[in-house]
Biopython code that builds the backbone (N, CA, C, O; Angstrom):
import numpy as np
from Bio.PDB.StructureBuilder import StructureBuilder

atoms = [
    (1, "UNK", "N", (-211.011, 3.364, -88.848)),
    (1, "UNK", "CA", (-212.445, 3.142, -88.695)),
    (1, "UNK", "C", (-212.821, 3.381, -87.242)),
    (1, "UNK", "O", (-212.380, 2.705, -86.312)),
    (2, "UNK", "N", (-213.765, 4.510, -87.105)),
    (2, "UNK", "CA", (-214.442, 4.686, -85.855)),
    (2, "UNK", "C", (-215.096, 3.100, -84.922)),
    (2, "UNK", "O", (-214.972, 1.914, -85.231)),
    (3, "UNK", "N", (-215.572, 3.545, -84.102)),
    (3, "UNK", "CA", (-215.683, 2.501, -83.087)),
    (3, "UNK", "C", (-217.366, 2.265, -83.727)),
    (3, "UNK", "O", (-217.876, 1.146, -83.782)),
    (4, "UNK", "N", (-218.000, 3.401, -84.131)),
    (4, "UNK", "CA", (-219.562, 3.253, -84.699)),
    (4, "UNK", "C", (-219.967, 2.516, -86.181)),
    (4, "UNK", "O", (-220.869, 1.870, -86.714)),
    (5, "UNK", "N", (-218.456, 3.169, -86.475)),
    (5, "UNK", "CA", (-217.962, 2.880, -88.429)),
    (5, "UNK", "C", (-218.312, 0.799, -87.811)),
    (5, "UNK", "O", (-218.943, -0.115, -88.341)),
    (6, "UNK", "N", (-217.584, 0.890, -86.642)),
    (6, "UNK", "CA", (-217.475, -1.000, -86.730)),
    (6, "UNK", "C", (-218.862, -1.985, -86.461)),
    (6, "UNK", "O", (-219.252, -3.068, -86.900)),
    (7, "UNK", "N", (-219.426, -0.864, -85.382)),
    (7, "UNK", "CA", (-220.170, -1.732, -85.167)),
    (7, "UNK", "C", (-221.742, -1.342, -86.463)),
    (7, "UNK", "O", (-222.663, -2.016, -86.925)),
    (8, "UNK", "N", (-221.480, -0.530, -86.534)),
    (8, "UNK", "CA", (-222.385, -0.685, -88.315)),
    (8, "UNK", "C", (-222.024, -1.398, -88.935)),
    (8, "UNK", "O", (-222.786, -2.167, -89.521)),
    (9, "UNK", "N", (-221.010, -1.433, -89.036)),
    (9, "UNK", "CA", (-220.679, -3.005, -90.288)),
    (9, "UNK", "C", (-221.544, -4.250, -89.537)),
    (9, "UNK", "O", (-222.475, -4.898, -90.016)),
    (10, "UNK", "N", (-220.838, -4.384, -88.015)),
    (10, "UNK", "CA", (-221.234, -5.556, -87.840)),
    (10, "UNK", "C", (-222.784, -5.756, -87.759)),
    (10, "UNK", "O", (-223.110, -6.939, -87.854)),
    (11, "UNK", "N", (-223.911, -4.785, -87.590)),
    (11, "UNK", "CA", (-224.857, -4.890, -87.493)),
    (11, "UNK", "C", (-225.717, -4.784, -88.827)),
    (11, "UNK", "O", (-226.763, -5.421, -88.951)),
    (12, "UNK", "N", (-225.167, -3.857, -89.926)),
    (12, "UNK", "CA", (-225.286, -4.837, -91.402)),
    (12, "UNK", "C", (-224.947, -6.274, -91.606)),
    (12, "UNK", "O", (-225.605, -6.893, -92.442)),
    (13, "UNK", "N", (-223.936, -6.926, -90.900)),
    (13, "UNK", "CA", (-223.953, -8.373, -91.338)),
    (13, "UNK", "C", (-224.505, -8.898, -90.473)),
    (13, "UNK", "O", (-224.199, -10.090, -90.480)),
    (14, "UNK", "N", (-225.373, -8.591, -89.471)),
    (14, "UNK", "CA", (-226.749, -8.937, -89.053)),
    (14, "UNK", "C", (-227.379, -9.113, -89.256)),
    (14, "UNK", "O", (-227.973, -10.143, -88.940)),
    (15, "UNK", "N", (-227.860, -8.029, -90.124)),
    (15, "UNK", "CA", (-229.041, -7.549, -90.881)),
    (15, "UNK", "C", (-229.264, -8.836, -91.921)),
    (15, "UNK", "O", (-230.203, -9.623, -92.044)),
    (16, "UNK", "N", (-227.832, -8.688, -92.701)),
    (16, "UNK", "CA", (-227.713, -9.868, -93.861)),
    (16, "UNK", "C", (-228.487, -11.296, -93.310)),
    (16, "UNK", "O", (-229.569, -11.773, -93.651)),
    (17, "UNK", "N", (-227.322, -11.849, -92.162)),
    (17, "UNK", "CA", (-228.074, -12.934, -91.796)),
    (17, "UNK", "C", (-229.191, -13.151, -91.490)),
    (17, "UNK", "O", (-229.658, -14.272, -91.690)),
    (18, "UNK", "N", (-229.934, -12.160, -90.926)),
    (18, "UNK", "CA", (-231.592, -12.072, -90.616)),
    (18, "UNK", "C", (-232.157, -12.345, -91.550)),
    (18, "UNK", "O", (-232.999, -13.243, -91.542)),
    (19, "UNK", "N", (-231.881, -11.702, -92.539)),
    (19, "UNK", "CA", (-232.517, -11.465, -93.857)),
    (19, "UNK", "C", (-232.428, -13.181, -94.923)),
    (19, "UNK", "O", (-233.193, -13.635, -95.774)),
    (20, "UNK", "N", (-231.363, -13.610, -94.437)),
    (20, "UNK", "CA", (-231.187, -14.776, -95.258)),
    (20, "UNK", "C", (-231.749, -16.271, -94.300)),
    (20, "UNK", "O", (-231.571, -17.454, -94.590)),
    (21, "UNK", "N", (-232.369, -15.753, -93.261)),
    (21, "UNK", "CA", (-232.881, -16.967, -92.456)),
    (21, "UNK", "C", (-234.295, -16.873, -92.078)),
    (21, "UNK", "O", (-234.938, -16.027, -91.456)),
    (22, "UNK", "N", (-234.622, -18.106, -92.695)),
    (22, "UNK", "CA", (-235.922, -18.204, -93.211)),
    (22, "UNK", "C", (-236.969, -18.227, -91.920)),
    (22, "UNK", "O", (-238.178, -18.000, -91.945)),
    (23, "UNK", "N", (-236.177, -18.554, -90.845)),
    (23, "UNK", "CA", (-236.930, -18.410, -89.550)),
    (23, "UNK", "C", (-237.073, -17.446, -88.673)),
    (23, "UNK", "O", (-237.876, -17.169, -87.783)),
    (24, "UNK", "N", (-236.208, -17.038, -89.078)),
    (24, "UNK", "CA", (-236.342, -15.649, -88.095)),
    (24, "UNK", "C", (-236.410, -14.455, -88.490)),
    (24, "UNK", "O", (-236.549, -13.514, -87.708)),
    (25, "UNK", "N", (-236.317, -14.325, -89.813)),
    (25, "UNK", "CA", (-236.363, -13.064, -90.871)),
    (25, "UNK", "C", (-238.107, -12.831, -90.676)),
    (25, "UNK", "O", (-238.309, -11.624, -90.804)),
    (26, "UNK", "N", (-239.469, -13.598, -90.401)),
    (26, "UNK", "CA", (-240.755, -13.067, -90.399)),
    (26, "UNK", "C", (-240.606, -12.630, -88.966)),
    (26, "UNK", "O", (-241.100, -11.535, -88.700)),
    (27, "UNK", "N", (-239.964, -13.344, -87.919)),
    (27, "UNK", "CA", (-240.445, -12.844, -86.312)),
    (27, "UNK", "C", (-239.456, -11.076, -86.048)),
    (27, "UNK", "O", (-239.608, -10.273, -85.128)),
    (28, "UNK", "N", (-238.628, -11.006, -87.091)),
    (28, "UNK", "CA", (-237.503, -9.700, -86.692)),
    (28, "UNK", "C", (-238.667, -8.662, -87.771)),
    (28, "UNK", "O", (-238.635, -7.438, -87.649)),
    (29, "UNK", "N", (-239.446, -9.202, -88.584)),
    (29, "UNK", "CA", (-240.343, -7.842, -89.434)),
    (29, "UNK", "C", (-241.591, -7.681, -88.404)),
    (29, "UNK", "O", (-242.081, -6.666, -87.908)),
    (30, "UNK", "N", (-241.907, -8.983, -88.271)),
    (30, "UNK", "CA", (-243.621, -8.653, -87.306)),
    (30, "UNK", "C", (-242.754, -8.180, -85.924)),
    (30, "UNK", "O", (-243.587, -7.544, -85.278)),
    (31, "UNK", "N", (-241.506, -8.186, -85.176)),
    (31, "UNK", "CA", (-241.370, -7.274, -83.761)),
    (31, "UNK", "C", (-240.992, -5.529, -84.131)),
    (31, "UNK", "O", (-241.408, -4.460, -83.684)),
    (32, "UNK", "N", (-240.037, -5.904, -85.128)),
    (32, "UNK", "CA", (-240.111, -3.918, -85.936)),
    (32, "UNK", "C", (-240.864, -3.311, -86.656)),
    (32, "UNK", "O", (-240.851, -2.108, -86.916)),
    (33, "UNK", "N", (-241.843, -4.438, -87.163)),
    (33, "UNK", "CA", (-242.955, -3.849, -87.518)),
    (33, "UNK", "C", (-242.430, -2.849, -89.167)),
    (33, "UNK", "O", (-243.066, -1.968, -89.745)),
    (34, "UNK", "N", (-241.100, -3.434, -89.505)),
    (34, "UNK", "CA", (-240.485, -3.080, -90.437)),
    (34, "UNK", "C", (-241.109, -4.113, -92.073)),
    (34, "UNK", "O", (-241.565, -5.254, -91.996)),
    (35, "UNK", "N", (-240.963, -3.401, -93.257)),
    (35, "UNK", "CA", (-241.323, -4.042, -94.252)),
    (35, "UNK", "C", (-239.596, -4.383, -95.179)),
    (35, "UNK", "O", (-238.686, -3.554, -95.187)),
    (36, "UNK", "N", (-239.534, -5.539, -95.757)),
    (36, "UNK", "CA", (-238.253, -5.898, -96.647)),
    (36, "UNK", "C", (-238.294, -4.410, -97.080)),
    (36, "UNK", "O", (-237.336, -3.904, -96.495)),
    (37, "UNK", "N", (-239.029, -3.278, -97.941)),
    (37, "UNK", "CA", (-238.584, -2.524, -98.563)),
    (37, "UNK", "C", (-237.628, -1.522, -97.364)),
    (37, "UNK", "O", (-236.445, -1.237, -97.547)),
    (38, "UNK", "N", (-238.394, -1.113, -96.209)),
    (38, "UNK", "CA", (-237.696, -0.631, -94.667)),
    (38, "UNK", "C", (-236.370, -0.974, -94.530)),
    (38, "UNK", "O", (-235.391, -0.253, -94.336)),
    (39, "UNK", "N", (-236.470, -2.266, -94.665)),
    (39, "UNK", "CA", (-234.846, -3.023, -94.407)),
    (39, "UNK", "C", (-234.442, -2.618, -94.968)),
    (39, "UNK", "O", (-233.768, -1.773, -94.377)),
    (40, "UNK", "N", (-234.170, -2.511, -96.844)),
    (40, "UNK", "CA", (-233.445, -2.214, -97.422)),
    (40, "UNK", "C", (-233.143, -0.802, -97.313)),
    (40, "UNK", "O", (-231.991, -0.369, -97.347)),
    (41, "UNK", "N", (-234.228, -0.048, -97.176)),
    (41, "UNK", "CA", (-234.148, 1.643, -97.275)),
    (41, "UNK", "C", (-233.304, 2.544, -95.433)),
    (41, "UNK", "O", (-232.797, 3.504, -94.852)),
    (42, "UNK", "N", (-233.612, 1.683, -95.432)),
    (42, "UNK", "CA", (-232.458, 1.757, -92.982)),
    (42, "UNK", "C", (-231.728, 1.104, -92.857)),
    (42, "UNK", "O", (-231.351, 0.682, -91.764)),
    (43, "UNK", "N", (-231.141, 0.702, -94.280)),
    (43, "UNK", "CA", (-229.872, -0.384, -93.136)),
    (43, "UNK", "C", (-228.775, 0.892, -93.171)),
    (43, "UNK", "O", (-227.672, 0.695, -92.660)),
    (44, "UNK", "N", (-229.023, 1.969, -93.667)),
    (44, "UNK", "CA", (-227.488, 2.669, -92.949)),
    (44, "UNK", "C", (-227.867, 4.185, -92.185)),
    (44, "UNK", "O", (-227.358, 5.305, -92.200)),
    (45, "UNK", "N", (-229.173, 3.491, -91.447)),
    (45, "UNK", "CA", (-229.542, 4.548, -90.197)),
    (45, "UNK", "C", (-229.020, 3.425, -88.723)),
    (45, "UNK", "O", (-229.446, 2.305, -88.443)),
    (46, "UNK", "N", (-228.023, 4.221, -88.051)),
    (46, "UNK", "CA", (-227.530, 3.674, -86.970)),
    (46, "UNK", "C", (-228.720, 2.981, -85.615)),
    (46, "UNK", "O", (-228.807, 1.991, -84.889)),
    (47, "UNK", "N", (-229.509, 4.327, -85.922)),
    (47, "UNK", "CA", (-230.286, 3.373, -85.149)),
    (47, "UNK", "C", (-231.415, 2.491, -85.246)),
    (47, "UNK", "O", (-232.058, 2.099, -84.273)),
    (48, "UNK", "N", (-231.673, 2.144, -86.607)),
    (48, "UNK", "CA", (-232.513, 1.226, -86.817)),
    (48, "UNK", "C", (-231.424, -0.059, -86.898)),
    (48, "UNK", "O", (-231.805, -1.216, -86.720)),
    (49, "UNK", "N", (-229.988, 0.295, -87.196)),
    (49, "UNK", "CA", (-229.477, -1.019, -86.764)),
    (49, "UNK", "C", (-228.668, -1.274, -85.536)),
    (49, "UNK", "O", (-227.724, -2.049, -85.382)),
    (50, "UNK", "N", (-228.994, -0.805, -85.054)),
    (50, "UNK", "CA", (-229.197, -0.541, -83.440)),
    (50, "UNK", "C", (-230.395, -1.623, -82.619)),
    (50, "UNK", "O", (-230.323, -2.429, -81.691)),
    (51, "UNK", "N", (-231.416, -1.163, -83.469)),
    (51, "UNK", "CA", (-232.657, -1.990, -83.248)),
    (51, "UNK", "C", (-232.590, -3.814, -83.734)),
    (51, "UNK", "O", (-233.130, -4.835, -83.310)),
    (52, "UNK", "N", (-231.910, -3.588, -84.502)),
    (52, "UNK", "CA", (-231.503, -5.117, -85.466)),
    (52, "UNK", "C", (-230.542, -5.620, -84.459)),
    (52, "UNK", "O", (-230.999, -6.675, -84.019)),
    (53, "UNK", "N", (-229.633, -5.388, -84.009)),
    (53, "UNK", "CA", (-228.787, -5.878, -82.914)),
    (53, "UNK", "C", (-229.313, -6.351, -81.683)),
    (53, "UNK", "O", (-228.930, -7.374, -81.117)),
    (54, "UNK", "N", (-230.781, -5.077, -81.022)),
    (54, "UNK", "CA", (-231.669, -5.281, -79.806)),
    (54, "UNK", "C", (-232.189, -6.660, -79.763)),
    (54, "UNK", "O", (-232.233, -7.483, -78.849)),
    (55, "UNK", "N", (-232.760, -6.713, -81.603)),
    (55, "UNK", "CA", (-233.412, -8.233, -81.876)),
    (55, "UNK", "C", (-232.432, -9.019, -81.756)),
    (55, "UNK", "O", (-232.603, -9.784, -80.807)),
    (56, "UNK", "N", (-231.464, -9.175, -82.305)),
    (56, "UNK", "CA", (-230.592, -10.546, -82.135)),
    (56, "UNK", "C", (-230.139, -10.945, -80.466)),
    (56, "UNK", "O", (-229.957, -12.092, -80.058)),
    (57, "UNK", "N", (-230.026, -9.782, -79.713)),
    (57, "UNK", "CA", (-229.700, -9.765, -78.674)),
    (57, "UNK", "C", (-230.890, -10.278, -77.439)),
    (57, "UNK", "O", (-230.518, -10.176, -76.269)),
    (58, "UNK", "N", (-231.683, -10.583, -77.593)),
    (58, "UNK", "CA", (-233.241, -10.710, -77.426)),
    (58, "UNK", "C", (-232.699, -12.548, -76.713)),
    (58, "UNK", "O", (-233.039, -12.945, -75.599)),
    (59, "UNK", "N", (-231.906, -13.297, -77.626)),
    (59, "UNK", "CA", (-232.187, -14.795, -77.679)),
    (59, "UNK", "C", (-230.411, -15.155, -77.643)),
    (59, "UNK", "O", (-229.697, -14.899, -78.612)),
    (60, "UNK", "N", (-229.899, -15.757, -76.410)),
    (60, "UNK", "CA", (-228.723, -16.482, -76.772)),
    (60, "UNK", "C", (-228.261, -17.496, -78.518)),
    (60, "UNK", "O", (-227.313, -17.554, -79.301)),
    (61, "UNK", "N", (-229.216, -17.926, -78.408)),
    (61, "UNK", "CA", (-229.096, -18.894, -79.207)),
    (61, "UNK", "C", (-229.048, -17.888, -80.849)),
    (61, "UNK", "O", (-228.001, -17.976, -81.490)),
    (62, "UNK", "N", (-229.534, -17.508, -81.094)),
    (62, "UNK", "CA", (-229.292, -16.296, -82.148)),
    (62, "UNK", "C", (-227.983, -15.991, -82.005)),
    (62, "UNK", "O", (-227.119, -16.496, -82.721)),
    (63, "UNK", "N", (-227.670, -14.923, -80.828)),
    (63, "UNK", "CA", (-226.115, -14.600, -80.904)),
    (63, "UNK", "C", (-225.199, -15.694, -81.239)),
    (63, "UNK", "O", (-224.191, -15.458, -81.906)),
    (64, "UNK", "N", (-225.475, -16.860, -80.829)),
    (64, "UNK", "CA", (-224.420, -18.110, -81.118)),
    (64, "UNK", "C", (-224.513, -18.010, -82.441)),
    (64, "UNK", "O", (-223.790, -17.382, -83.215)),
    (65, "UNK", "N", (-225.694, -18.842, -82.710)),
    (65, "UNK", "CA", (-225.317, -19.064, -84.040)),
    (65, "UNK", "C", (-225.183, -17.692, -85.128)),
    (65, "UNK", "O", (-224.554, -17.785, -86.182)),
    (66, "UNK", "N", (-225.738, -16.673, -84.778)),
    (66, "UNK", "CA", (-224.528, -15.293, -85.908)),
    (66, "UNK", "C", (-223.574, -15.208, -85.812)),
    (66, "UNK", "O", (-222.928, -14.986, -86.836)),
    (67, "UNK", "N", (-222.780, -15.345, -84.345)),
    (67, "UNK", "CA", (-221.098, -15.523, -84.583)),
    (67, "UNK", "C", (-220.592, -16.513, -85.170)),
    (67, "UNK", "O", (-219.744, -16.414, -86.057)),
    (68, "UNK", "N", (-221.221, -17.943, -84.588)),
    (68, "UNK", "CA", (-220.289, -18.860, -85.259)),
    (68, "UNK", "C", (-220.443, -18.631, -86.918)),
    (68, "UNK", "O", (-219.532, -18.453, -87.726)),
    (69, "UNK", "N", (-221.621, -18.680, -87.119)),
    (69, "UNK", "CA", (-221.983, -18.008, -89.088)),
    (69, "UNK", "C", (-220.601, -17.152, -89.824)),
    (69, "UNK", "O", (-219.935, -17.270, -90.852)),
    (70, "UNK", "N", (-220.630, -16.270, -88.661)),
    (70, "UNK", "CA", (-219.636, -15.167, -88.959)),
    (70, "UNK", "C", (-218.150, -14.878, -88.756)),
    (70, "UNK", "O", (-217.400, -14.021, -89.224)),
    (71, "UNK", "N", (-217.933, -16.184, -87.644)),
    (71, "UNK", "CA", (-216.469, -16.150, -86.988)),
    (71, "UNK", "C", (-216.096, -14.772, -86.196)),
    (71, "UNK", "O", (-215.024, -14.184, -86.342)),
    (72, "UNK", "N", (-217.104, -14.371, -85.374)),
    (72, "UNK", "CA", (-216.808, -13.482, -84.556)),
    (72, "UNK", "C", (-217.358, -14.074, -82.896)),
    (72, "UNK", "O", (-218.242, -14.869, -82.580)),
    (73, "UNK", "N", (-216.165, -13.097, -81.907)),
    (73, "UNK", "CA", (-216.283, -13.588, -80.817)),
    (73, "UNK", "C", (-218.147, -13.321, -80.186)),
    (73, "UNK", "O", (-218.872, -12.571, -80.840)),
    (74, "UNK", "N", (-218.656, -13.980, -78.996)),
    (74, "UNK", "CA", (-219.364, -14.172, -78.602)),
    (74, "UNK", "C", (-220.197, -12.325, -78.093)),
    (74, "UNK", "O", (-221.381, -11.991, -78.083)),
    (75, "UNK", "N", (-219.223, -11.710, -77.824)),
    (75, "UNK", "CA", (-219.217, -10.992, -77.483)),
    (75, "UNK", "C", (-219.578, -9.414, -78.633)),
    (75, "UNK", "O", (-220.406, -8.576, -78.277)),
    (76, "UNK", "N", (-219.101, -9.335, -79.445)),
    (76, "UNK", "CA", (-219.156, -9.054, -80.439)),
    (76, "UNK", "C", (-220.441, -8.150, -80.352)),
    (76, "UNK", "O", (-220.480, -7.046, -79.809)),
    (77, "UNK", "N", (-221.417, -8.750, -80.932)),
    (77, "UNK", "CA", (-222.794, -8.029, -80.898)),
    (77, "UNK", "C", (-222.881, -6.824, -79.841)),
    (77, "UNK", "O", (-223.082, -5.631, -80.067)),
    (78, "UNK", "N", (-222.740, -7.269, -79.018)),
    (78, "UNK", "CA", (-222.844, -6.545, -77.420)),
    (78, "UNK", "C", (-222.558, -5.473, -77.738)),
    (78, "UNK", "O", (-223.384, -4.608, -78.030)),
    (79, "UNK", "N", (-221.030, -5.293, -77.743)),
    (79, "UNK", "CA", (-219.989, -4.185, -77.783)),
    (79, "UNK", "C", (-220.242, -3.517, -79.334)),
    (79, "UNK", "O", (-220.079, -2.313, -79.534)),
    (80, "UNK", "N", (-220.581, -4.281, -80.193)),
    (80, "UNK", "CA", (-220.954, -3.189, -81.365)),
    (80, "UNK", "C", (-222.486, -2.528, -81.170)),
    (80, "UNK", "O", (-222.766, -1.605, -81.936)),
    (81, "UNK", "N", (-223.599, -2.993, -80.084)),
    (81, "UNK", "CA", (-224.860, -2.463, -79.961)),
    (81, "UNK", "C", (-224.606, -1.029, -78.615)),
    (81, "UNK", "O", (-225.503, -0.236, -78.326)),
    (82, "UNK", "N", (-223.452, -1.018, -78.099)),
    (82, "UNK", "CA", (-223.148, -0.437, -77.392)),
    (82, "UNK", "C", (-222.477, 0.833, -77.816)),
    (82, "UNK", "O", (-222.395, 1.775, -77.028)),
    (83, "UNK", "N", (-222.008, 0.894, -78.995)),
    (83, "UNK", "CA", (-221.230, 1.913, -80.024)),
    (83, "UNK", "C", (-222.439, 2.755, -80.757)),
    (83, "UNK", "O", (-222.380, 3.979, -80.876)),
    (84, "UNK", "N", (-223.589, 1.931, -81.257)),
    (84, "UNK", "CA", (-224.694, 2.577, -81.400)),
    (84, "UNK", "C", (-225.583, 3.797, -80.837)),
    (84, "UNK", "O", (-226.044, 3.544, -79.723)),
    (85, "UNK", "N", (-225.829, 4.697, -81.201)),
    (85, "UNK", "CA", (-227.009, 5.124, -80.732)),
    (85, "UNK", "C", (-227.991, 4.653, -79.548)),
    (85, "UNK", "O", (-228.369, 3.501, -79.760)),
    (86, "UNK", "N", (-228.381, 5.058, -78.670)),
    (86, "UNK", "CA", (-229.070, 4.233, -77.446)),
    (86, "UNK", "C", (-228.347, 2.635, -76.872)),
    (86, "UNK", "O", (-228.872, 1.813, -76.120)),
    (87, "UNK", "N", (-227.256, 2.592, -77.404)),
    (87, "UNK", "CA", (-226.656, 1.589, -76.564)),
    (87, "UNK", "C", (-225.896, 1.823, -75.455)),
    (87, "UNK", "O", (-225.387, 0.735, -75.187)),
    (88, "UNK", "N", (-225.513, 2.689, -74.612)),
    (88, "UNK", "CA", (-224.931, 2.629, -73.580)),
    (88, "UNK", "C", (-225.736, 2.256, -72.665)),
    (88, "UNK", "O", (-226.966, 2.255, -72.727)),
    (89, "UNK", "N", (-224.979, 1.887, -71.676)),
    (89, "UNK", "CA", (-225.278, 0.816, -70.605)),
    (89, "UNK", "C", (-225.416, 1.618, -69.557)),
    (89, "UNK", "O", (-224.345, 2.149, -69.264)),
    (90, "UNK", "N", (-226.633, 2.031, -68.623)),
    (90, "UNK", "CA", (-226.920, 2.733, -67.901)),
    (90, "UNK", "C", (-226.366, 2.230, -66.551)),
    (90, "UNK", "O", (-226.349, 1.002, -66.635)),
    (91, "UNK", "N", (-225.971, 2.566, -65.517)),
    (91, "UNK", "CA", (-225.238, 2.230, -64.481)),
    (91, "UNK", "C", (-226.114, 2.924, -63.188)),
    (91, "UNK", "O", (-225.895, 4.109, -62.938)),
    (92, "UNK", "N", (-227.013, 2.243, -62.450)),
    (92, "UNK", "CA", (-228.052, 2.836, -61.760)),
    (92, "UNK", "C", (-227.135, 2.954, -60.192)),
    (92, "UNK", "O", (-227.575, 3.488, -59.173)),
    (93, "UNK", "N", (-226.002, 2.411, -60.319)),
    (93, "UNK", "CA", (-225.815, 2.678, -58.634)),
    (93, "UNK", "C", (-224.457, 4.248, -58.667)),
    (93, "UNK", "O", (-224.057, 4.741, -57.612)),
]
sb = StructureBuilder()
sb.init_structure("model")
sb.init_model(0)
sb.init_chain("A")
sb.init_seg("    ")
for serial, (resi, resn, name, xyz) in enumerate(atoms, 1):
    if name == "N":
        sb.init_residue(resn, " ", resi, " ")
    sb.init_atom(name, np.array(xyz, "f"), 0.0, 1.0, " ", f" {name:<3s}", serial, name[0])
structure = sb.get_structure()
């Protein structure tokens, strides 16, 4: 499994949890401006879950609690939004 193959997975089981939490599943549609049918029809365009990762990545407290949900390290998100499409980390010096 590619390094993109992984972090798509992990940003589908993002997606999942977004989707199954009742609080934060309306604030992740009204910032993408995405509809449930969207979600379902992009979850295996890289960079709309690319964008789903941007959101989780937005709020510590999100990343916590999706890893602990998920039993993945803290870090996790990061390095799979970084495998994505528009995730590399620009280095200005």
């Amino acid at each position: 499994m590619s390094s993109q193959d992984a972090a798509e997975t992990l940003a589908l089981r993002a997606l999942a949890w977004l989707a199954g939490n009742e609080e934060l599943l309306p604030v992740f549609l009204g910032a993408s401006g995405a509809s449930l049918e969207e979600l379902k029809a992009r979850a295996g365009d890289p960079v709309f879950l690319g964008a789903v990762l941007d959101f989780l990545l937005m709020d510590d407290r999100w990343v916590v609690a999706f890893c602990e949900a998920e039993g993945l390290d803290f870090e996790a998100p990061m390095r799979a939004r970084q495998a994505l499409p528009g995730g590399a980390q620009v280095n200005w010096t």
